[in-house]
Backbone as CSV, one residue per row, in Angstrom:
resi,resn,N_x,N_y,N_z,CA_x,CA_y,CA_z,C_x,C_y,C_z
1,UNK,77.668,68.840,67.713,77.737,69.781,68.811,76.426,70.564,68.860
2,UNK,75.885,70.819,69.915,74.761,71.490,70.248,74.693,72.758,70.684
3,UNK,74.308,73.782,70.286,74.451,75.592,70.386,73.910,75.559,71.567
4,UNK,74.046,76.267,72.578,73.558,76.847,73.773,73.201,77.833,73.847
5,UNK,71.853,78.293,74.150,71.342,79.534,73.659,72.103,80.312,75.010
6,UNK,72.339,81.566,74.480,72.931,82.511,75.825,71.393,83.758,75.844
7,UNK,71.342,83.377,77.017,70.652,84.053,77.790,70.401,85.974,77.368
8,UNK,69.471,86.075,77.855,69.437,87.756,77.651,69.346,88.535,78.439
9,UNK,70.201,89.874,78.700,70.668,90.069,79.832,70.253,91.509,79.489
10,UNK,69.859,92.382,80.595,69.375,93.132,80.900,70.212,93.668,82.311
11,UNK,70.772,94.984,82.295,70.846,95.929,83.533,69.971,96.739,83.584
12,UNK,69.499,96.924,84.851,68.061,98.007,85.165,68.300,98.551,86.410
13,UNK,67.854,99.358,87.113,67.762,100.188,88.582,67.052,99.258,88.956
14,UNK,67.877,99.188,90.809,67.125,98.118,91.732,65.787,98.672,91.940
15,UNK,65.005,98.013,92.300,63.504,98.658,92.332,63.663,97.876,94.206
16,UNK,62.989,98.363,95.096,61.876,97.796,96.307,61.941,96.283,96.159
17,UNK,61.300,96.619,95.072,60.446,95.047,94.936,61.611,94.093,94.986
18,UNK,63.014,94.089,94.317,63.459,93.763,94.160,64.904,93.040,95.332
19,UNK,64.133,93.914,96.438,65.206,93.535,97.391,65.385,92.336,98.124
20,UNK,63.827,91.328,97.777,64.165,89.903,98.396,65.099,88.875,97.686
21,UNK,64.863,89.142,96.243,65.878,88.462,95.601,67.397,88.908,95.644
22,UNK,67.478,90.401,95.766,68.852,90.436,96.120,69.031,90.123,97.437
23,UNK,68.780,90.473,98.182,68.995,89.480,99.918,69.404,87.888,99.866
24,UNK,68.453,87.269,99.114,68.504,85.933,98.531,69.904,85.370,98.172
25,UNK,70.417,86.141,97.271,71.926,86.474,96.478,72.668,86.291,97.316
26,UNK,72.582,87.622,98.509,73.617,87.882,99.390,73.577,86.701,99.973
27,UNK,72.806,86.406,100.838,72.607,85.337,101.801,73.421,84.132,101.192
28,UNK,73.265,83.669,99.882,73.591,82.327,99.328,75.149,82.473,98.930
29,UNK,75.764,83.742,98.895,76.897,84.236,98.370,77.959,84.821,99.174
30,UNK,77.720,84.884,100.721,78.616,85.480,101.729,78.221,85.096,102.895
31,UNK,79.347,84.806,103.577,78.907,83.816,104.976,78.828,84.902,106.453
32,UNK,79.132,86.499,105.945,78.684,87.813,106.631,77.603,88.549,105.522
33,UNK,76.559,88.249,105.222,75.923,89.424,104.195,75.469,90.346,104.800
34,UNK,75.293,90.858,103.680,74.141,92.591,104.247,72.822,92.363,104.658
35,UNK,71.982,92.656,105.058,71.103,92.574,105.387,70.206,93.072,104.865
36,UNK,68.607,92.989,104.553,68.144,93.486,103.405,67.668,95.000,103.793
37,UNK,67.970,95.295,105.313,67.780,96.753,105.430,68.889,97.824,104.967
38,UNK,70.129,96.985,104.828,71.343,97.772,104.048,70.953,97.993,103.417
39,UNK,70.802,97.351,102.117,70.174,97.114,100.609,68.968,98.596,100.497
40,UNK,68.086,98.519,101.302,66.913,99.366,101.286,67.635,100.903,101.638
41,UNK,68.419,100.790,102.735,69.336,102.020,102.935,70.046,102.687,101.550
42,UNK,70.354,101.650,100.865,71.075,102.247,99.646,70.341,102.466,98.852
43,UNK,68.924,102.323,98.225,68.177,102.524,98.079,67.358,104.348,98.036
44,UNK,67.446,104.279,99.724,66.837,105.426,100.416,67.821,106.658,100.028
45,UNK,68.969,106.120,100.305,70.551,107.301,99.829,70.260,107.869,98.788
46,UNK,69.889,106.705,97.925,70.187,107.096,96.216,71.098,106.983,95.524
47,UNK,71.956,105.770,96.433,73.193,105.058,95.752,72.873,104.713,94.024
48,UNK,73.334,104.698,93.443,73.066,103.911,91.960,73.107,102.545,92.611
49,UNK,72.201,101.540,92.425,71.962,100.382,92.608,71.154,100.376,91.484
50,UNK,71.831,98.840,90.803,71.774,97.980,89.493,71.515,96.602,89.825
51,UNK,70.308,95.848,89.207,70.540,94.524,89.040,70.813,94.280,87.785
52,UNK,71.551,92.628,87.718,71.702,92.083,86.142,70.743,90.982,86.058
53,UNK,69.895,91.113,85.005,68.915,90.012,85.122,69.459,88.981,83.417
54,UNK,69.003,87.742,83.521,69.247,87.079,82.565,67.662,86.513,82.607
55,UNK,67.216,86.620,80.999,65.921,86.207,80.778,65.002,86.562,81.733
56,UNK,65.490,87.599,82.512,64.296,88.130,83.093,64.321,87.491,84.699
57,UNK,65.235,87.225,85.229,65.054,86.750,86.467,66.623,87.672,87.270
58,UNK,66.790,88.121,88.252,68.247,88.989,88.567,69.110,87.415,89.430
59,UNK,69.861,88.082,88.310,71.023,87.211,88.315,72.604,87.506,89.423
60,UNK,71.968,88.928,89.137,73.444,89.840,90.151,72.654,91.452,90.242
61,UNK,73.654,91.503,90.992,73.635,93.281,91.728,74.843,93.736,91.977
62,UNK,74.324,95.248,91.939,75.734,96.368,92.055,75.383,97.699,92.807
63,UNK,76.248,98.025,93.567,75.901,98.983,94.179,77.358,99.901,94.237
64,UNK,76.722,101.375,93.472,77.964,102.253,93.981,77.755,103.012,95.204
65,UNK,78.562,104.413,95.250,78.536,105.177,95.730,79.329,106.661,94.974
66,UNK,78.864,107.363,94.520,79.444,108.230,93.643,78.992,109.587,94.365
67,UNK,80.691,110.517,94.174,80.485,111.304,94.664,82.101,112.367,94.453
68,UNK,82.290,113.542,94.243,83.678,114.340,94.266,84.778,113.999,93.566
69,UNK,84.211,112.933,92.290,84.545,113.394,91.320,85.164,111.421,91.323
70,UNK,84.537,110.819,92.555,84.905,109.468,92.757,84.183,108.567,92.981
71,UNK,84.021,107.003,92.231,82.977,106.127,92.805,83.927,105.049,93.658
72,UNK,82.788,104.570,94.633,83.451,103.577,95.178,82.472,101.718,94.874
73,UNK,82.826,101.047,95.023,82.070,99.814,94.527,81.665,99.345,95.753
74,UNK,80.182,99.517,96.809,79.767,99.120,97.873,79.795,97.553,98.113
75,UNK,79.022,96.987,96.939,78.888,95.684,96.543,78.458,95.021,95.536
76,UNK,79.041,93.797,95.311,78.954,93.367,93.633,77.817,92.162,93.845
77,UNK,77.655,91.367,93.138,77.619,89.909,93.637,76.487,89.424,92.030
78,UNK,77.191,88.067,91.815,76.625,87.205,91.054,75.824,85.721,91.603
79,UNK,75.118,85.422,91.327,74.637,84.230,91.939,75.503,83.245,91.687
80,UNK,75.694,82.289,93.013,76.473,81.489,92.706,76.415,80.309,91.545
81,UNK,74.872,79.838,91.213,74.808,78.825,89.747,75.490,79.904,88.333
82,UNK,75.503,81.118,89.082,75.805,81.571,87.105,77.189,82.455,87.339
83,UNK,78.118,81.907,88.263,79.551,82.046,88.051,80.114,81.660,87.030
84,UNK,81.539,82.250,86.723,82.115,81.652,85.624,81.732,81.447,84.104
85,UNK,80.812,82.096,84.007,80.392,82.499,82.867,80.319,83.974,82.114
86,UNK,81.388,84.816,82.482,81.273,85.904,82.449,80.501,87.408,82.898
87,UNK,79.466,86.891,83.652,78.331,87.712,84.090,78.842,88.851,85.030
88,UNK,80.046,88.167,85.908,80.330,89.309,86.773,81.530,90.467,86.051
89,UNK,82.006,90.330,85.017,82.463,91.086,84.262,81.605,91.877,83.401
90,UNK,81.024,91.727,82.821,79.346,92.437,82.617,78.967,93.024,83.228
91,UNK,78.681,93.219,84.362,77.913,93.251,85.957,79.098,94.757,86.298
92,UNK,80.562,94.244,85.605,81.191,95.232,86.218,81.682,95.922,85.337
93,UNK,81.930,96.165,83.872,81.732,97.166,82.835,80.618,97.970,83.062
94,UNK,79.140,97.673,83.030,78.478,98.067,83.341,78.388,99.354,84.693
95,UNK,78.748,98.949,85.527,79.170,99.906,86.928,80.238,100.874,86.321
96,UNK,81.210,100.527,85.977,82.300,101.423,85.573,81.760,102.358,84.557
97,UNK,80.574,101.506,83.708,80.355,102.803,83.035,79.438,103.897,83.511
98,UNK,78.801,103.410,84.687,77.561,104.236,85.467,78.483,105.522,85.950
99,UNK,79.427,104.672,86.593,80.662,105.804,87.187,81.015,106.975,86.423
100,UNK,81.324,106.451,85.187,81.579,107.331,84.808,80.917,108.547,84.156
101,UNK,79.666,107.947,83.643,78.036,108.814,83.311,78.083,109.804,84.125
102,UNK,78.882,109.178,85.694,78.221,110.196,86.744,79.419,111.451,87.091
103,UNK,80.082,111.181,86.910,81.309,111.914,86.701,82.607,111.840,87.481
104,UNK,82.501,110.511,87.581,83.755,109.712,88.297,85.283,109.491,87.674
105,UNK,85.871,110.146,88.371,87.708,110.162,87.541,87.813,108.708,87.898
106,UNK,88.028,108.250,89.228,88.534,107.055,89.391,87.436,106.162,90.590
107,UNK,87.719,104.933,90.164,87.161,104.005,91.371,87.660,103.224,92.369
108,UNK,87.066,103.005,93.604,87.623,102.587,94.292,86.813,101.076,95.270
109,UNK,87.192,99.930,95.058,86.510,98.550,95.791,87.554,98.299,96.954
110,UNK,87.559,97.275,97.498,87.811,96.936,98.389,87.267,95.111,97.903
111,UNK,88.458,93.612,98.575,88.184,92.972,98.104,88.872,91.979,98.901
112,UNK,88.396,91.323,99.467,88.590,90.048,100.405,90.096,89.254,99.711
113,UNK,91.221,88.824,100.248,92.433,88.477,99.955,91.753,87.067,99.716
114,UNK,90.957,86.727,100.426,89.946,85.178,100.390,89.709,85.003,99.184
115,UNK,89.389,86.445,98.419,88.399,86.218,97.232,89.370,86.026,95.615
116,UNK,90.015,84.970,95.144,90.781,85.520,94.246,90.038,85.705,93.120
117,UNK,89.410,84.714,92.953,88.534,84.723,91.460,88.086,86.641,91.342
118,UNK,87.564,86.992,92.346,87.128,88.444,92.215,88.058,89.358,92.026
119,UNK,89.180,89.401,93.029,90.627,90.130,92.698,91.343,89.481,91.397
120,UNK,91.072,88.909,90.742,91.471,88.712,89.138,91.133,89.439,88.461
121,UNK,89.473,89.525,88.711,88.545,89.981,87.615,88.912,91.497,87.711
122,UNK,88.699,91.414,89.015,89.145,93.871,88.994,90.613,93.775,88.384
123,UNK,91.720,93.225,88.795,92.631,93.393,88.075,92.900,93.181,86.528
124,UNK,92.171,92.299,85.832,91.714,92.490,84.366,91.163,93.318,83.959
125,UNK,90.441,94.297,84.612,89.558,95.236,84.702,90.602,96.785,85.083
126,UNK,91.533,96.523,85.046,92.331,97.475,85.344,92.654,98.084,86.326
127,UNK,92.087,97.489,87.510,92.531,97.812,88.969,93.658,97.777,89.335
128,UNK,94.304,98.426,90.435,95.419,98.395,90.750,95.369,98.037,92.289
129,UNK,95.997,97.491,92.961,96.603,97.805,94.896,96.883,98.819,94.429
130,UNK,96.422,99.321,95.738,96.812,100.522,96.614,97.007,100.643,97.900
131,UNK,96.568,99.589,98.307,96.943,99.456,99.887,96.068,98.298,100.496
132,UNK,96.060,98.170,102.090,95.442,97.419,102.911,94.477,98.363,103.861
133,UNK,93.424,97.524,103.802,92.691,97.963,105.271,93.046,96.691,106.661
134,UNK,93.081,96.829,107.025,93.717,95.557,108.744,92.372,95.479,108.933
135,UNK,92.010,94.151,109.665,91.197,93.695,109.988,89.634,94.010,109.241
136,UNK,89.727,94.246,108.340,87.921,95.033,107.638,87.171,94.525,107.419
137,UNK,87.086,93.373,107.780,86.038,92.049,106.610,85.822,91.537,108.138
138,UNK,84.941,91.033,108.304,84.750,89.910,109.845,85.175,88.398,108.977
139,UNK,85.615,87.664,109.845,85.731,86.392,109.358,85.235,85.345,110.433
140,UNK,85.615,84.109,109.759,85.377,82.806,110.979,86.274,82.611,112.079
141,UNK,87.026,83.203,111.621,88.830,83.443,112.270,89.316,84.551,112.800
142,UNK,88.023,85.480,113.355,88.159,86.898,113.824,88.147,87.948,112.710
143,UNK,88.999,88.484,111.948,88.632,89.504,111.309,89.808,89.428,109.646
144,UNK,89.431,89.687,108.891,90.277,89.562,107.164,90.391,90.941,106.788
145,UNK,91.844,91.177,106.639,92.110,92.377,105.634,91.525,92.968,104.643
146,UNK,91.350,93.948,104.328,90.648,93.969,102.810,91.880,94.485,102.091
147,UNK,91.614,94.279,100.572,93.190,94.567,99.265,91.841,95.970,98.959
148,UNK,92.713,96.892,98.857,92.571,98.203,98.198,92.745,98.808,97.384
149,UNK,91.541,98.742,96.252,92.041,98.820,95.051,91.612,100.044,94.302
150,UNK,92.156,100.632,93.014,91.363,101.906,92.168,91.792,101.555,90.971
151,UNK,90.866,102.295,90.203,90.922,101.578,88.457,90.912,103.794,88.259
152,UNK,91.996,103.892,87.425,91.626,105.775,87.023,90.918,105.211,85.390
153,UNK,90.545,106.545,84.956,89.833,106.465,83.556,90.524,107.230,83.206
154,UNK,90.766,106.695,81.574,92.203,107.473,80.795,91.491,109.169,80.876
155,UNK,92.516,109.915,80.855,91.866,111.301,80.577,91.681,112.248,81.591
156,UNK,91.915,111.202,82.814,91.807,112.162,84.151,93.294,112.440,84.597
């Protein structure tokens, strides 16, 4: 049997520079993405925006929004060659713990009914439903619900 070296992974603040490769991401990873002037908007806000790089190349991104004592998860995303390898669970400990640095009781995503692999992962992650948004997502098929979710942190 042959060892597979695992990669080295690094979370850092999105930089500028960094917004063609996350565009890149989006684009290859959602058949509505953001656009890379969103990205720069969140940026400009002063959202906490995170990439995950492996060996030095970004592999994924994260974007909160923190604020009144609550974060919300704007957008996640892993590249699609390095799914399934744990990265987007990484990707999202990581966020949860930014959240909470920042002084976040609880969080809140939002998550395509389309998407299960992702609604697994928050629910391993300790998410809960909480509700529906109607129509929130655009689709090919007119418009997709979003599942509404919050994860609390013990202690609050």
């Amino acid at each position: 049997m042959v060892a597979v070296a695992r990669p080295s992974l690094e979370m850092r603040a999105m930089r500028r520079e960094d917004l063609p490769r996350v565009s890149e991401l989006e684009n290859a990873s959602y058949d509505f993405p953001w656009s890379i002037g969103i990205f720069g908007d969140c940026l400009k806000a002063g959202h906490p925006s995170w990439v995950l790089c492996a060996d030095g190349r970004i592999i994924g991104y994260g974007i909160l929004s923190i604020g009144a004592g609550e974060a919300h998860v704007l957008n996640v995303c892993i590249a699609p060659s390095e799914r399934e390898q744990g990265f987007g669970r990484h990707l999202m400990r990581r966020l949860l713990d930014i959240a909470r640095w920042n002084g976040a009781e609880r969080v809140f995503l939002e998550v395509r009914p389309s998407n299960p692999n992702a609604h697994a992962l928050y629910i391993s992650l300790g998410f809960h439903e909480i509700g529906r948004r109607p129509r929130y997502y655009p689709a090919h098929q007119g418009r997709e619900d979003a599942i509404v979710m919050t994860l609390e942190f013990p202690g609050t």
